[in-house]
N, C-alpha and C positions, 0 to 999 in steps of 0.2 A: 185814362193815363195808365202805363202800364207799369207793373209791379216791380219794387223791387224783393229777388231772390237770392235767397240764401240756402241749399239744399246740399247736406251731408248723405255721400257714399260711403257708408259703412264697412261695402262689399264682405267678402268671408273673413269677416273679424268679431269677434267678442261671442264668449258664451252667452247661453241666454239670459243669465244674471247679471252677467257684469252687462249685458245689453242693455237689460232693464235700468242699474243702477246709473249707465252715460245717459240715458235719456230724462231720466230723474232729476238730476243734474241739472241736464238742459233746458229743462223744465222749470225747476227755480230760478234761471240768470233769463229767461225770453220773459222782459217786462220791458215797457216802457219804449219801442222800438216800431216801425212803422213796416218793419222787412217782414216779407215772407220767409218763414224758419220750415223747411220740412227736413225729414229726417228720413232716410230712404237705408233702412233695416232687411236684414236675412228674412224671409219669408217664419221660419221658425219664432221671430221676433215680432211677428206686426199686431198679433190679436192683447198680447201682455204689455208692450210698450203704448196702444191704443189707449191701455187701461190710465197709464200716466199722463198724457200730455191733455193738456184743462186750462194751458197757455192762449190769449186771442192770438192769432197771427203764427202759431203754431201746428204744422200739418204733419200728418205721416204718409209715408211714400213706400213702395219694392222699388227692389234692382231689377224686374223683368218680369216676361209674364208669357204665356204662352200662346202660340198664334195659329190654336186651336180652341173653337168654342168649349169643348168638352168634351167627354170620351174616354177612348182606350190610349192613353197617350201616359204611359206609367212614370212616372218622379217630377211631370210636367204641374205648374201651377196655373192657374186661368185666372182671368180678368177679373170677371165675375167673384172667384174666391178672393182674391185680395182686396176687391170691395165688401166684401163681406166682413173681412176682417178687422175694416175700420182704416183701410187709407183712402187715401184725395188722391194721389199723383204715383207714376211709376215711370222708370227711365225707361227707355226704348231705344235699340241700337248703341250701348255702351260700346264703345271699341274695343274691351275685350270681349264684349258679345260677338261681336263682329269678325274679330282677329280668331280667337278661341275655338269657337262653334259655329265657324263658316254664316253668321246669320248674313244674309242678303236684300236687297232693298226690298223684293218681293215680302218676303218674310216679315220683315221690318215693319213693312206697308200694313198686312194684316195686323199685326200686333196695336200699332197706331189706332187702328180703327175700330176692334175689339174691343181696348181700354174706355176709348170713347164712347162706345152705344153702353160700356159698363157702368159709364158717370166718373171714370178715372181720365183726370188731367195727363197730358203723355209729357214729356220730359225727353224731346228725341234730340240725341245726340248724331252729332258728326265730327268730323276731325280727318287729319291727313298724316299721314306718318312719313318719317323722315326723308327717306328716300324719294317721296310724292312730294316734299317739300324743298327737295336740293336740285329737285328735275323742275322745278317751277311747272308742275303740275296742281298744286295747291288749293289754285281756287278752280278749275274745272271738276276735280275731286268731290271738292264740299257740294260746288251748283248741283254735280249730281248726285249725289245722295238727300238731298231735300227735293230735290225735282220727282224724283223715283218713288223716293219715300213719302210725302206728303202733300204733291199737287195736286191728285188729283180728291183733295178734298175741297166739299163748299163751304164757302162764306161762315156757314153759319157751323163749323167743327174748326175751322181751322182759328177761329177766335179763342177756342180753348189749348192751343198747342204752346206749347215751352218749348224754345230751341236751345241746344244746349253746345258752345265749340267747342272741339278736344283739339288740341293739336296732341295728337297722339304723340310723339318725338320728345313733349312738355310733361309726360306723365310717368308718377313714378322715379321720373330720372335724376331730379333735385333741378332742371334746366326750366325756365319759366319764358316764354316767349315776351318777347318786351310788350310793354305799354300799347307802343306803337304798335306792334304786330296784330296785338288782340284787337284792336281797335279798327285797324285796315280791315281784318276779316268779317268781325260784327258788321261793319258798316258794306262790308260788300254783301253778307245774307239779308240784312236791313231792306238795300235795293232789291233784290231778288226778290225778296216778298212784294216789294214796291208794284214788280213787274208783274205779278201774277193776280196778286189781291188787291193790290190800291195801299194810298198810304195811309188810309183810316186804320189798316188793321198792321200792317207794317208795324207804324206808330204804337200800336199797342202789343206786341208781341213783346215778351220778353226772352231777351238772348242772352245766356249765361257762358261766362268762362269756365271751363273742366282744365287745368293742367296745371298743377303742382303750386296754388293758390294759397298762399298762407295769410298771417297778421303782418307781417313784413313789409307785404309786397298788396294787399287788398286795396286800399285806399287806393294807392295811385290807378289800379286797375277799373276800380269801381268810377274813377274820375273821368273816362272816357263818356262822351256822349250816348254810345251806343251800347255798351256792356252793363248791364243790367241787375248783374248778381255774380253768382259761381255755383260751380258744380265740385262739393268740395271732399276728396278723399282722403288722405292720410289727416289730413288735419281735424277732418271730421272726430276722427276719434278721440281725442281730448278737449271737451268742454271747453277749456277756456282760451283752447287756441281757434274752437269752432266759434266759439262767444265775441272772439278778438276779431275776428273776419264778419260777423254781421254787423258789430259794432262801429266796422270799416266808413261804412254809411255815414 
């Protein structure tokens, strides 16, 4: 059966104290709950936040990671070191990865594949931005970015992958794609894996919503058959509005 998730993007927010002390936090309210909770921290963050979390069903995650094994590759962080530092899971292909720093499915591809021979669960994202989505471009978009990104892995890696949808146009904006929408997409990467891996492993993938996911609006989201958790950013950063969206459940 596959998991449900619940994973806070921190991205470039909070010093390293006030990082420690949300995760603290979060760490006394994750009881009693069946959701997977990761918390996906500044790099600067992973080894000190590592030290807190003693919650079951409680993970730590990066926002990235470099898609070189190791080397001369100066402010870069690798695989390897953020497993080191004490996390399970790392996002892959965030769309302002994407948007920001030209990253590409090539790129992407390696990153995916590094995390994994590292023992790090990948968290890869996709999404479509507005303009991809007004041109009913949408889902040609998404098929290929997962197609590029992570087909041509086997049976037995791609059982460890998290997918994660952004409708990029949803993020940030305060605009949440309806119910409906999130659900049409889920269920059309759903098949896609269908078509590639079979539905044993379809079925157990989990697919996450990223775009502008609060306590408001989680339930109805999570009510879909095919949406599985969230990928969750500004909310992340207040405890009890992250606490209100795993709670969704």
């Amino acid at each position: 059966m596959r998991k449900k998730i619940v994973a806070g993007n921190w991205k470039m927010n909070r010093k390293l104290q006030e990082g420690i002390e949300l995760a603290r936090t979060v760490n006394e309210k994750v009881s009693g709950t069946d959701v997977t909770v990761i918390l996906c921290t500044p790099f600067i963050h992973l080894s000190e936040v590592k030290k807190i979390l003693n919650r079951d069903g409680l993970f730590l995650g990066a926002q990235n990671c470099a898609s070189e094994e190791s080397g001369a590759y100066t402010g870069e962080v690798s695989a390897e070191m953020i497993k080191s530092a004490g996390a399970s899971y790392v996002i892959v292909g965030h769309s302002e990865r994407r948007s920001y720093y030209n990253e590409d499915d090539l790129t992407l591809n390696k990153k995916v594949k590094l995390a994994l021979k590292n023992d790090l669960i990948p968290i890869f994202c996709c999404g479509e931005v507005l303009e991809e989505r007004k041109a009913k471009k949408h889902l040609s978009v998404v098929k290929n970015q997962i197609e590029k990104g992570l087909f041509d892995l086997p049976d037995r890696d791609f059982n460890r992958i998290v997918i994660a949808y952004e409708p990029v146009w949803a993020i940030g904006t305060g605009v949440v794609a309806t119910s409906g929408q999130a659900q049409e997409m889920h269920k059309i990467i759903r098949d896609l894996l269908v078509s590639r891996y079979g539905k044993e492993i379809a079925d157990d993938t989990s697919i996450l919503y990223g775009g502008s996911c609060k306590p408001s609006n989680a339930r109805e989201l999570f009510a879909n058959p095919d949406v599985d958790g969230g990928l969750i950013g500004g909310a992340s950063l207040n405890a009890d509005d992250f606490m209100g969206i795993v709670h969704a459940f």
